[in-house]
C-alpha positions in Angstrom: -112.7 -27.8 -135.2 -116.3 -28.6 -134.1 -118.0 -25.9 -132.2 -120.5 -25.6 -129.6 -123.8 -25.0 -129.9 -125.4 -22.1 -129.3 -129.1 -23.0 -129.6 -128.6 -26.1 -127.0 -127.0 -23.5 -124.6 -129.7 -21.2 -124.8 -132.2 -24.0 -124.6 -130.1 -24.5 -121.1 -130.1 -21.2 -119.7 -133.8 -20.7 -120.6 -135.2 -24.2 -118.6 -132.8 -23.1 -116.2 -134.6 -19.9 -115.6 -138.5 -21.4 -115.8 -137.7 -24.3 -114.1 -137.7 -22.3 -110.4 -140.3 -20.1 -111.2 -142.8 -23.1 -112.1 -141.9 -24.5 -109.3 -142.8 -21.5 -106.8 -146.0 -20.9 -109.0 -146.8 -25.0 -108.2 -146.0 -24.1 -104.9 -148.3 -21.0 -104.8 -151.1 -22.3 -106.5 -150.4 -25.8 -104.5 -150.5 -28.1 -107.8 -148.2 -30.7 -108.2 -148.1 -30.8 -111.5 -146.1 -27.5 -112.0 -143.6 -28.4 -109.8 -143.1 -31.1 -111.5 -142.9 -29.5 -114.7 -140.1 -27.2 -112.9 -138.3 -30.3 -112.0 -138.3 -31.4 -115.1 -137.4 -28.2 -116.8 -134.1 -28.1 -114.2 -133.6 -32.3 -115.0 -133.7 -31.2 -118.8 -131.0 -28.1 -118.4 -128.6 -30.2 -116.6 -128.6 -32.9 -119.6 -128.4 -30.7 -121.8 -125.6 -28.8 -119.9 -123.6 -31.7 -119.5 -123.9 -32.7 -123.0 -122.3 -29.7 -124.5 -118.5 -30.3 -124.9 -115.1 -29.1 -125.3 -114.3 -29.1 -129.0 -110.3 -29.8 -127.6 -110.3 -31.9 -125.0 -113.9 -33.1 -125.0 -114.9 -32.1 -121.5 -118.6 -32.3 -120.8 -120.1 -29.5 -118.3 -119.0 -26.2 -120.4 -120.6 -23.0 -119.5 -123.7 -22.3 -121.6 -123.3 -18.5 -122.9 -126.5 -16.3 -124.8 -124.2 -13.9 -126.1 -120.3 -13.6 -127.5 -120.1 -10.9 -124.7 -116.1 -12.1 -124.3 -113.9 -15.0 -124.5 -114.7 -18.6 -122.2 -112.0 -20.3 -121.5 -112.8 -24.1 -120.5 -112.4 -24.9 -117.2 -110.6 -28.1 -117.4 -108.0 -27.3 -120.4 -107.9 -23.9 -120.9 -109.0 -23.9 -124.6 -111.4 -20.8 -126.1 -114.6 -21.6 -126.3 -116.2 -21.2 -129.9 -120.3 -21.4 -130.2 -121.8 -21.2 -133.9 -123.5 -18.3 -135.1 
């Protein structure tokens, strides 16, 4: 069975973290260019959230994890979630 990866997810939680803070600096500093930039970081963690799949049933959205802290189940067919490494 194919697994999920683990380096896409982070790549999601990370440009899901800078993506708000650029955008408050933008606002801060009152440059447009870094709130787009944080736009673009959020745009670019939503694809790439929604790209990562269910091996089972194929289900696109699944929770992006940094760590094997426990056991995801996904959310539309129950199935563990495995991530490589």
């Amino acid at each position: 069975m194919k697994k999920i990866s683990r380096r896409w997810a982070r790549a999601a939680i990370l440009l899901c973290a800078f993506g708000p803070v650029l955008m408050l600096v933008g606002q801060w500093w009152e440059t447009t260019w870094l709130v787009g930039a944080g736009g673009g970081c959020l745009i670019a963690a939503l694809l790439i959230k929604f790209s990562l799949r269910c091996p089972k049933c194929g289900w696109r959205g699944v929770p992006p994890q940094w760590f094997k802290d426990g056991t995801i189940h996904c959310p539309k067919c129950g199935a563990p979630l495995e991530y490589d490494r």
